[in-house]
PyMOL commands that place a pseudoatom at each C-alpha (Angstrom):
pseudoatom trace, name=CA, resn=UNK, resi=1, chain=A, elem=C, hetatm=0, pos=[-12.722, 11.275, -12.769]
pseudoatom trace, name=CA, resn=UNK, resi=2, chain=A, elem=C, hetatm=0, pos=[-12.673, 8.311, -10.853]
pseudoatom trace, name=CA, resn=UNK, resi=3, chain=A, elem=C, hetatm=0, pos=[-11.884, 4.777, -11.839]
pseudoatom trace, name=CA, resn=UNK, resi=4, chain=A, elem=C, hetatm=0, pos=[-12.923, 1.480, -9.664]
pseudoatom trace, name=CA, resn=UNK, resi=5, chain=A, elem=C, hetatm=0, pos=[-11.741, -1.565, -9.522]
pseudoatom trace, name=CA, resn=UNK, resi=6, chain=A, elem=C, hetatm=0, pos=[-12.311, -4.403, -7.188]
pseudoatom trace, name=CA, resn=UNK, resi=7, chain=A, elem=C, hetatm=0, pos=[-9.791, -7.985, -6.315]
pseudoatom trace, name=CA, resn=UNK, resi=8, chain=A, elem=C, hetatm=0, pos=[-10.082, -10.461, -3.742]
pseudoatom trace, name=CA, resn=UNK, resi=9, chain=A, elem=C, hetatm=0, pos=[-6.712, -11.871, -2.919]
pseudoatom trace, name=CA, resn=UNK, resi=10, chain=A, elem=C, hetatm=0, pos=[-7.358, -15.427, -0.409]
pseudoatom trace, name=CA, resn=UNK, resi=11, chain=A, elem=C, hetatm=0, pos=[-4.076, -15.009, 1.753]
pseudoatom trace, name=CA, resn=UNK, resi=12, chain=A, elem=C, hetatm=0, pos=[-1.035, -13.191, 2.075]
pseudoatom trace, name=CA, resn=UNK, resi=13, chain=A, elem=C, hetatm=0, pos=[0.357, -15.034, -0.741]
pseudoatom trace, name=CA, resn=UNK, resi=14, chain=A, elem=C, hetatm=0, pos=[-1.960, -13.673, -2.806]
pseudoatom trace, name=CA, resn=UNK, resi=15, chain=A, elem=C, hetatm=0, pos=[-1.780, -10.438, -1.454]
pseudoatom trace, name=CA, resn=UNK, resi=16, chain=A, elem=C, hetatm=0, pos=[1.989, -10.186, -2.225]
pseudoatom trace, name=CA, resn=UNK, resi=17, chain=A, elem=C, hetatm=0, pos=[1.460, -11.156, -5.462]
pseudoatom trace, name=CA, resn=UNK, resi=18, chain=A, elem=C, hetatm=0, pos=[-0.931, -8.679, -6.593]
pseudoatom trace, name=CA, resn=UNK, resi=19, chain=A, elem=C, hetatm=0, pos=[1.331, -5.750, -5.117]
pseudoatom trace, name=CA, resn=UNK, resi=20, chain=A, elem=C, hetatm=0, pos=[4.229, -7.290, -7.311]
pseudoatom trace, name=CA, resn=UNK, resi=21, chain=A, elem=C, hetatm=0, pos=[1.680, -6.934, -9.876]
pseudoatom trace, name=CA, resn=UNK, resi=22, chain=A, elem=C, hetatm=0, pos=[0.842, -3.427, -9.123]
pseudoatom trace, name=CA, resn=UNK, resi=23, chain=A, elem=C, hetatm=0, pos=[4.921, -2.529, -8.385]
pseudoatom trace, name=CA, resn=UNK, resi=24, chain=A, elem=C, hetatm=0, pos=[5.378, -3.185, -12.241]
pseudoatom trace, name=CA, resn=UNK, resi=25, chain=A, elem=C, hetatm=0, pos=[3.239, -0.764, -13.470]
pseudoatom trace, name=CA, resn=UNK, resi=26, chain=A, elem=C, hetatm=0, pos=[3.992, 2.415, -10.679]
pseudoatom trace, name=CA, resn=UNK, resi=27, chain=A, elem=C, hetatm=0, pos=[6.275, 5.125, -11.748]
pseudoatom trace, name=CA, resn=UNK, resi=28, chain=A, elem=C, hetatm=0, pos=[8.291, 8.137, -10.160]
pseudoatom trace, name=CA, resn=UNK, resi=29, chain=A, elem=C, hetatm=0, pos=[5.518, 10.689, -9.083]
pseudoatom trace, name=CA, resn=UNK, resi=30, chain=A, elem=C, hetatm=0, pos=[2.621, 7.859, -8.421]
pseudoatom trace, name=CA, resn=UNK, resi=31, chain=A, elem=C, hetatm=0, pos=[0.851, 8.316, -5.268]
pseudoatom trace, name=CA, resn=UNK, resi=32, chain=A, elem=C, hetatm=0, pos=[-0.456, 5.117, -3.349]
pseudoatom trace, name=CA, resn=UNK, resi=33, chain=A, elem=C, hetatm=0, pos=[-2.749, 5.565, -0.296]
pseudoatom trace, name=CA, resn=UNK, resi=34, chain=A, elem=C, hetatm=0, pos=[-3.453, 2.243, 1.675]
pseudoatom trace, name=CA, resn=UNK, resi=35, chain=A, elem=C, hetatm=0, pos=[-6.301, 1.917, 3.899]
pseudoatom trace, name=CA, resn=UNK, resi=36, chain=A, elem=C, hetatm=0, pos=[-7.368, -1.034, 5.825]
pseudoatom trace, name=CA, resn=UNK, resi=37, chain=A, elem=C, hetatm=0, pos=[-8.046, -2.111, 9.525]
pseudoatom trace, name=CA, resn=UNK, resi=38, chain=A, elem=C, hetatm=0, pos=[-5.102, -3.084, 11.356]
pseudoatom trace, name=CA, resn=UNK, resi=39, chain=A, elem=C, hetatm=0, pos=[-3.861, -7.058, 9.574]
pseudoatom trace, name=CA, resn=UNK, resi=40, chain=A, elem=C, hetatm=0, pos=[-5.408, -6.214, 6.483]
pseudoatom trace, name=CA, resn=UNK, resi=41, chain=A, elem=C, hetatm=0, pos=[-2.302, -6.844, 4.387]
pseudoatom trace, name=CA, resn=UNK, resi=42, chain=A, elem=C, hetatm=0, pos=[-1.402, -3.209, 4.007]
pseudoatom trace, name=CA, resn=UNK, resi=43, chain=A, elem=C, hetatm=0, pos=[2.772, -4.060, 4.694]
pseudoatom trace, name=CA, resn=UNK, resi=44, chain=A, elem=C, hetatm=0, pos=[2.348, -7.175, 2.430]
pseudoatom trace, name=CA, resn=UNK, resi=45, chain=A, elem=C, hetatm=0, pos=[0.937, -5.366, -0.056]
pseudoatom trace, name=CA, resn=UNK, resi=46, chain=A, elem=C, hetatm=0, pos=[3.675, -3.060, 0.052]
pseudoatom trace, name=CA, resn=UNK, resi=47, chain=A, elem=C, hetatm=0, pos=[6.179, -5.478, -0.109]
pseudoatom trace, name=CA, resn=UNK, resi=48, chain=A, elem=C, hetatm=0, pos=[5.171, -6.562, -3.480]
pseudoatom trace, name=CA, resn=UNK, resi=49, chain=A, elem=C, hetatm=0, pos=[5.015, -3.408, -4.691]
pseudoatom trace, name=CA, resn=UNK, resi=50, chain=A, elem=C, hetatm=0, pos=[8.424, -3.204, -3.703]
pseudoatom trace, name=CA, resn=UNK, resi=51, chain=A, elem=C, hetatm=0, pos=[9.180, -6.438, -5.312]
pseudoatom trace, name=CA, resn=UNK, resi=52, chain=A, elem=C, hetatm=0, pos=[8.035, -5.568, -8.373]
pseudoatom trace, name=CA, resn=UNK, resi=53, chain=A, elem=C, hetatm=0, pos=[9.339, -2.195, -8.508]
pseudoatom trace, name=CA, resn=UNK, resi=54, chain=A, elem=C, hetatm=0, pos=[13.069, -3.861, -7.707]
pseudoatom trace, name=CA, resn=UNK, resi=55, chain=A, elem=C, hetatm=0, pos=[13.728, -1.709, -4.845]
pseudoatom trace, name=CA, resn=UNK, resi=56, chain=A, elem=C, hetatm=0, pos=[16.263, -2.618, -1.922]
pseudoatom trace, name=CA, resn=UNK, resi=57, chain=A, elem=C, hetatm=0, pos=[14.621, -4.667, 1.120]
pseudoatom trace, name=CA, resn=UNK, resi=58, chain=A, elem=C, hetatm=0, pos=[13.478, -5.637, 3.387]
pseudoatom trace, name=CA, resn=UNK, resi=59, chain=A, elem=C, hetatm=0, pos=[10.450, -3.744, 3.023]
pseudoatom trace, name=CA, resn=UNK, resi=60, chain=A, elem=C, hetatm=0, pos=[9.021, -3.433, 6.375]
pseudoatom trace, name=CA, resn=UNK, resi=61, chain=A, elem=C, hetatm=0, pos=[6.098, -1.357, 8.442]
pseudoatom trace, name=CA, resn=UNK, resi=62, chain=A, elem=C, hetatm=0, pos=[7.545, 2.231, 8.439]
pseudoatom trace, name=CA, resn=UNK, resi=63, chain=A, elem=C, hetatm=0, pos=[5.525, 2.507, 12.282]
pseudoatom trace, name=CA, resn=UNK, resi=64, chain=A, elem=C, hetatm=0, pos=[8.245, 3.681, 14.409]
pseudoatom trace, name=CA, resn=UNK, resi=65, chain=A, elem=C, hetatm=0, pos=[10.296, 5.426, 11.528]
pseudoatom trace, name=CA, resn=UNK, resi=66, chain=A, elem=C, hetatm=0, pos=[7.023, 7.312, 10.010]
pseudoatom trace, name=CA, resn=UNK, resi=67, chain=A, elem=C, hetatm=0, pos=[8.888, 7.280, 6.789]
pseudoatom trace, name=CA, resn=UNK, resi=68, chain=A, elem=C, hetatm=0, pos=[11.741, 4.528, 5.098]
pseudoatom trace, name=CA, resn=UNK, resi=69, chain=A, elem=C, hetatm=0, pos=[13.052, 5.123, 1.589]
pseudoatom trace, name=CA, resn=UNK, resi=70, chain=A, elem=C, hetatm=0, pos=[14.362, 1.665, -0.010]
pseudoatom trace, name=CA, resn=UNK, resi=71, chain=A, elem=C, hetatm=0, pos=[16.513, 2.742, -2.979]
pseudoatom trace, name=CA, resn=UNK, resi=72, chain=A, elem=C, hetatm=0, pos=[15.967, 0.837, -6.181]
pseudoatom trace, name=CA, resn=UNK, resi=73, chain=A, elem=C, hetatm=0, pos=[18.315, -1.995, -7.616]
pseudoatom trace, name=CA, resn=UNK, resi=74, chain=A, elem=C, hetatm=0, pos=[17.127, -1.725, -10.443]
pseudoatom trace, name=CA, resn=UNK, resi=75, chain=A, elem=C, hetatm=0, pos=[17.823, 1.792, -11.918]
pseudoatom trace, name=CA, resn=UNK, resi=76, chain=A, elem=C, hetatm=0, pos=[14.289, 2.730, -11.388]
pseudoatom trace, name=CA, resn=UNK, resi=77, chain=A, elem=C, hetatm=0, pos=[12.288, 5.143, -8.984]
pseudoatom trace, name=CA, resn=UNK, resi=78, chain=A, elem=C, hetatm=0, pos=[12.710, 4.200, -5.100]
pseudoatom trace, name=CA, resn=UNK, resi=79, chain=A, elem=C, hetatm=0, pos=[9.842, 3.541, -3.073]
pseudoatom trace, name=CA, resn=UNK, resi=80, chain=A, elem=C, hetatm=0, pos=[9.362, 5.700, -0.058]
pseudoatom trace, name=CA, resn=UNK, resi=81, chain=A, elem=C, hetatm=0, pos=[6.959, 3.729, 2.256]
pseudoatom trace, name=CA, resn=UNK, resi=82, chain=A, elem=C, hetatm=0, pos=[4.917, 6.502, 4.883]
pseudoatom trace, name=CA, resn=UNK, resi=83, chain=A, elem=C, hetatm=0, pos=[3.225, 5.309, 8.033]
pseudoatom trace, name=CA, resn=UNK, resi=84, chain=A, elem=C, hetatm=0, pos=[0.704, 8.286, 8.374]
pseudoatom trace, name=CA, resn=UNK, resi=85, chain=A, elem=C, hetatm=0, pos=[-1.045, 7.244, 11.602]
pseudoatom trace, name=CA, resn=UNK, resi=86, chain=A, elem=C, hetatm=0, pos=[0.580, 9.249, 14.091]
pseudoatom trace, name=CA, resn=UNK, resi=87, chain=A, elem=C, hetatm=0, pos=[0.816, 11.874, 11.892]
pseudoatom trace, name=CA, resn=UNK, resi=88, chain=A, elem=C, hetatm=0, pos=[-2.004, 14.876, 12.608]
pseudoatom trace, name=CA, resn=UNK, resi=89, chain=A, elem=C, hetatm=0, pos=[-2.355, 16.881, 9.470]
pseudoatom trace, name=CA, resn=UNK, resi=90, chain=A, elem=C, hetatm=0, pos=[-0.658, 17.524, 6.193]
pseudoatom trace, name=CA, resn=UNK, resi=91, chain=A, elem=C, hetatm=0, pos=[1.750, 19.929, 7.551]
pseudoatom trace, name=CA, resn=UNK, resi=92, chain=A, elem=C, hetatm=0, pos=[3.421, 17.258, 9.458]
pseudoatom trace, name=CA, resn=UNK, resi=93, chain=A, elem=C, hetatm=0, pos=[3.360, 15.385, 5.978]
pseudoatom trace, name=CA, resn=UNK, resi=94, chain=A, elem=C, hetatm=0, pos=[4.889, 18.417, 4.186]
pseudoatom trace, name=CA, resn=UNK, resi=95, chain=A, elem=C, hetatm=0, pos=[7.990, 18.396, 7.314]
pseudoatom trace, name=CA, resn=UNK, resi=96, chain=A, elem=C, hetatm=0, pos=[9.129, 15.154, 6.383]
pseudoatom trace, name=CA, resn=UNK, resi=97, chain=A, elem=C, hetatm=0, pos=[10.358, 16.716, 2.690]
pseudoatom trace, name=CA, resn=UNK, resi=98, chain=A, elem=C, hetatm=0, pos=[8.926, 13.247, 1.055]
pseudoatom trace, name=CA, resn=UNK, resi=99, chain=A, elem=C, hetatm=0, pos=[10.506, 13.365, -2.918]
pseudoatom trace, name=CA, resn=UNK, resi=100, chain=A, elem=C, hetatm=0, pos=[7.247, 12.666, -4.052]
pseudoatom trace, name=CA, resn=UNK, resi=101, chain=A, elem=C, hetatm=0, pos=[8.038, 13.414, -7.787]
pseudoatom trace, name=CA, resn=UNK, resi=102, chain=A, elem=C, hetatm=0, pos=[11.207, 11.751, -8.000]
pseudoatom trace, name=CA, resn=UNK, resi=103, chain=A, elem=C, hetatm=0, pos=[9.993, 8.839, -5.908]
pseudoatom trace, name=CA, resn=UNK, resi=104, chain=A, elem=C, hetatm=0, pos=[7.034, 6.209, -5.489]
pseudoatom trace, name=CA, resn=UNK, resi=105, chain=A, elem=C, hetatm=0, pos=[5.323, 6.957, -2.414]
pseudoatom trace, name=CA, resn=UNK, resi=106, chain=A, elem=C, hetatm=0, pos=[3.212, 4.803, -0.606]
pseudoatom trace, name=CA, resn=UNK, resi=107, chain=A, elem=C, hetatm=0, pos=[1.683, 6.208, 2.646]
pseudoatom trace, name=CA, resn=UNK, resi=108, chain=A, elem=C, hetatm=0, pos=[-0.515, 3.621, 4.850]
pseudoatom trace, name=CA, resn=UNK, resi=109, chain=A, elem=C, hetatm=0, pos=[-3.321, 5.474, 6.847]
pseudoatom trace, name=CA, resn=UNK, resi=110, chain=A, elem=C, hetatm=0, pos=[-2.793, 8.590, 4.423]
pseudoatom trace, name=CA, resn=UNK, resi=111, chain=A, elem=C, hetatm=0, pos=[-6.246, 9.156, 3.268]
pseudoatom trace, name=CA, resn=UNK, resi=112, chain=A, elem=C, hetatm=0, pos=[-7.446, 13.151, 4.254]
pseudoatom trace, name=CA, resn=UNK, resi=113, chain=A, elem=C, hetatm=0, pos=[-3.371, 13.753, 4.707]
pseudoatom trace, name=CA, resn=UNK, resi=114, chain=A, elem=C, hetatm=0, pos=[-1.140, 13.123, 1.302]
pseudoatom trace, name=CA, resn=UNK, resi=115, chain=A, elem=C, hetatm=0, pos=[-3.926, 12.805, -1.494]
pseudoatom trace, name=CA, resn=UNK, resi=116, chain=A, elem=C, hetatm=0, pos=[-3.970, 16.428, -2.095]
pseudoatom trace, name=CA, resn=UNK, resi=117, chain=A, elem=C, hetatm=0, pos=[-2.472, 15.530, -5.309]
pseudoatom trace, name=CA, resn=UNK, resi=118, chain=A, elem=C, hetatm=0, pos=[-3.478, 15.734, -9.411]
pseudoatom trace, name=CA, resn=UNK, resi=119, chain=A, elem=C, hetatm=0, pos=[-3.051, 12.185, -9.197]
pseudoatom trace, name=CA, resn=UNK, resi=120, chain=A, elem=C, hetatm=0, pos=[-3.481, 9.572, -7.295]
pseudoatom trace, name=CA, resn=UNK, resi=121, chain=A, elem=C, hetatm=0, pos=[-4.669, 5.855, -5.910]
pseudoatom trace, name=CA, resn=UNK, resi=122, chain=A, elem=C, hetatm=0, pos=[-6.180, 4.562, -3.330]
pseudoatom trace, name=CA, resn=UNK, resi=123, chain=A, elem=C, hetatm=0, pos=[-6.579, 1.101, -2.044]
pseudoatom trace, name=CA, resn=UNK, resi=124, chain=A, elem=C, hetatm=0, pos=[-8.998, 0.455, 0.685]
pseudoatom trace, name=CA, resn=UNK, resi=125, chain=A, elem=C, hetatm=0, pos=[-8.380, -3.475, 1.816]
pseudoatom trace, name=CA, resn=UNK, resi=126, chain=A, elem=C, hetatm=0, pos=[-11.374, -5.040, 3.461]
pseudoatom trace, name=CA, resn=UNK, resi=127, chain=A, elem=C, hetatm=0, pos=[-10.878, -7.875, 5.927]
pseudoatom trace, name=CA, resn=UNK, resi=128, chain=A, elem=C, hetatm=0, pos=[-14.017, -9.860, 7.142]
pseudoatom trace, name=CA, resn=UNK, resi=129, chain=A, elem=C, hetatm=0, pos=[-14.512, -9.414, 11.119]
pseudoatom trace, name=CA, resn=UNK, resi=130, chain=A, elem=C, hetatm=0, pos=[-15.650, -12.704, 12.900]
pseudoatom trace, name=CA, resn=UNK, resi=131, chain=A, elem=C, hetatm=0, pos=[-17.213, -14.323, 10.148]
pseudoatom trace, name=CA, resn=UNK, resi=132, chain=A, elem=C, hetatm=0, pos=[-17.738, -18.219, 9.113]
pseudoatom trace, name=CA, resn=UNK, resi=133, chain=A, elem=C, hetatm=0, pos=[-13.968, -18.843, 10.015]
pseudoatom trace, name=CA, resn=UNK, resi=134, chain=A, elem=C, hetatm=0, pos=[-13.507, -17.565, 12.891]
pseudoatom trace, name=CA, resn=UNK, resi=135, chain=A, elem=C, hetatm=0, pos=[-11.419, -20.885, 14.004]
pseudoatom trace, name=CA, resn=UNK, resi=136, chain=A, elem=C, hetatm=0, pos=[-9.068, -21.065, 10.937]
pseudoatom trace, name=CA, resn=UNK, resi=137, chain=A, elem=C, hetatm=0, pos=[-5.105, -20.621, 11.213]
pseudoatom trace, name=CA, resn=UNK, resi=138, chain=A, elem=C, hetatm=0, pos=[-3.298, -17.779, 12.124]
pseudoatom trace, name=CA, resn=UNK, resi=139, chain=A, elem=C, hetatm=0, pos=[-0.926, -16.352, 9.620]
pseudoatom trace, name=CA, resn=UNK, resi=140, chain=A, elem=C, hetatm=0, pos=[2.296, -15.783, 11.735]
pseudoatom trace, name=CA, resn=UNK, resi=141, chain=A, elem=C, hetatm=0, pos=[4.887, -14.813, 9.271]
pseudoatom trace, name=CA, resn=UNK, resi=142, chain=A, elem=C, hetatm=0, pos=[4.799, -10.970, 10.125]
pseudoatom trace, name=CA, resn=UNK, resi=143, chain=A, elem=C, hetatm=0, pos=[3.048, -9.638, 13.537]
pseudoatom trace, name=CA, resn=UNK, resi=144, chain=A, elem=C, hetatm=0, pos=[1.998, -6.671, 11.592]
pseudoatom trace, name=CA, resn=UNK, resi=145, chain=A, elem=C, hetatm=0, pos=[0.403, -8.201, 9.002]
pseudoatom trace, name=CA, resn=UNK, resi=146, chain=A, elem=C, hetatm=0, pos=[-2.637, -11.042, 8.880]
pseudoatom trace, name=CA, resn=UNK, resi=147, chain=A, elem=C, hetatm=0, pos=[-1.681, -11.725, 12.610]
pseudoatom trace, name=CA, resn=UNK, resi=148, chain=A, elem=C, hetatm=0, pos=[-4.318, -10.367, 13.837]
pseudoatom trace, name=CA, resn=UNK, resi=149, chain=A, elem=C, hetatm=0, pos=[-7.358, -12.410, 12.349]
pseudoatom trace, name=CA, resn=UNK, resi=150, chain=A, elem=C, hetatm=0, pos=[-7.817, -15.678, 10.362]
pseudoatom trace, name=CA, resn=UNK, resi=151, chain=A, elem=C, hetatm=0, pos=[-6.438, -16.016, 7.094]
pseudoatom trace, name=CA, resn=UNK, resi=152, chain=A, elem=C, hetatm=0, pos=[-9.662, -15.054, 4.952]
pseudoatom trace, name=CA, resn=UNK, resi=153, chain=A, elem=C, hetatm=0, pos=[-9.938, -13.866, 1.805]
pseudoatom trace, name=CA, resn=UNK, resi=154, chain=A, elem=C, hetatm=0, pos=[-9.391, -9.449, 1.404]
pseudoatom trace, name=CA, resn=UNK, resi=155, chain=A, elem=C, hetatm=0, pos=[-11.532, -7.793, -0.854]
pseudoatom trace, name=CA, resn=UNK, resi=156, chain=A, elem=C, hetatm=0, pos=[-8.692, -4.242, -2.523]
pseudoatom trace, name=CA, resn=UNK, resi=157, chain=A, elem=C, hetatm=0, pos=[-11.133, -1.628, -3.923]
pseudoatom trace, name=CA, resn=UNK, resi=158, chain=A, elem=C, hetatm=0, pos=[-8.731, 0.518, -6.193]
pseudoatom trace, name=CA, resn=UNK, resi=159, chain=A, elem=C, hetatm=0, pos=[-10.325, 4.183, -6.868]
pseudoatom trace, name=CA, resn=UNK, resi=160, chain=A, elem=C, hetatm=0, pos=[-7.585, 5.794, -9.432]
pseudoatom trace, name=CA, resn=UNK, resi=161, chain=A, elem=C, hetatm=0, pos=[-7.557, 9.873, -9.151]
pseudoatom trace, name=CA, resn=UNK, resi=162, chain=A, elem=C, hetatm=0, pos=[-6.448, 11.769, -11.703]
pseudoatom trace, name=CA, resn=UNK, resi=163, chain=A, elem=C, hetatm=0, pos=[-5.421, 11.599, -15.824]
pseudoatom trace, name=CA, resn=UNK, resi=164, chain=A, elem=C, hetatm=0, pos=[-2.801, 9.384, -14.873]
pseudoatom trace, name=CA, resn=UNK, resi=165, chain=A, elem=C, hetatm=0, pos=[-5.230, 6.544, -13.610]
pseudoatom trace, name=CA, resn=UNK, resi=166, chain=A, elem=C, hetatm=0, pos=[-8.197, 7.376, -15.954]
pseudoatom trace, name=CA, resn=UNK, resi=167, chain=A, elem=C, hetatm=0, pos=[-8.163, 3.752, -17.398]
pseudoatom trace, name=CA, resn=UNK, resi=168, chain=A, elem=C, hetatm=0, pos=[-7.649, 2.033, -14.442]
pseudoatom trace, name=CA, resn=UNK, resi=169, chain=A, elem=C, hetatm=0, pos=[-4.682, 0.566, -12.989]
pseudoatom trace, name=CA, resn=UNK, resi=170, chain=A, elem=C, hetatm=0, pos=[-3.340, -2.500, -15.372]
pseudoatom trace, name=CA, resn=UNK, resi=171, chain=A, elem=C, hetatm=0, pos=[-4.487, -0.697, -18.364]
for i in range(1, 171): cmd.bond("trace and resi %d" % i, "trace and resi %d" % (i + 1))
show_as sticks, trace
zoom trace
């Protein structure tokens, strides 16, 4: 079963905010799979999560590293942040000897790689391309994130897998 939910977050402010959100309710064993065009918002997002799961920082892109674990501060699970993009099937996945039960995992561009899971979510973050704003102001604060288009509202679509996620996320 499959649960849906949809947010539209208008900057990277926003976006931050709603992965704090989403931090606070993750656990050891959840699975997070980010998808999203390149400046979407998937580090920012991850950096809230990381905020609100009280985990060690700076939580940044995992690109060159393919995997960073930031410990938690807090007594709770770490967060093990995955950059899946160079990565060319699950075997390569399996090699890095991710703790995914004792950890929170978060894997950008791991759709088709690390959702082979009982449970899981997935957040697909839609940026508009061109569009009515195609002057506005650049967001600057992180080349990896929002740099690459105007800040304009991102639509998350959040598909929960699993028993774990049958109610939907904040339930």
């Amino acid at each position: 079963m499959s649960v849906i939910e949809q947010f539209v977050v208008a900057d990277p402010d926003a976006m931050h905010e709603l992965g704090v959100a989403f931090g606070r309710v993750l656990l050891a064993g959840d699975l997070v799979i980010l998808t999203g065009p390149l400046g979407a918002g998937k580090t920012t997002f991850t950096r809230g999560i990381g905020e609100g799961l009280g985990v060690r920082g700076p939580v940044q892109s995992p690109t060159f590293v393919i995997a960073r674990t930031h410990p938690s501060l807090v007594g709770g699970a770490p967060l093990v942040h995955v950059d899946a993009y160079r990565l060319a099937d699950a075997t390569e996945v399996e090699d890095l000897d991710l703790d995914f039960d004792g950890s929170v995992v978060v894997a950008e561009w791991g759709a088709g790689l690390v959702d082979a899971r009982d449970s899981w979510v997935e957040v697909v973050i839609d940026r508009p391309v061109g569009g009515a704003h195609a002057g506005a102001e650049l967001a600057t604060d992180d080349p990896d994130e929002f740099a690459e288009a105007p800040v304009e509202p991102r639509t998350l679509t959040v598909t929960g897998h699993g028993q774990r996620w049958q109610n939907g996320v904040f339930a």
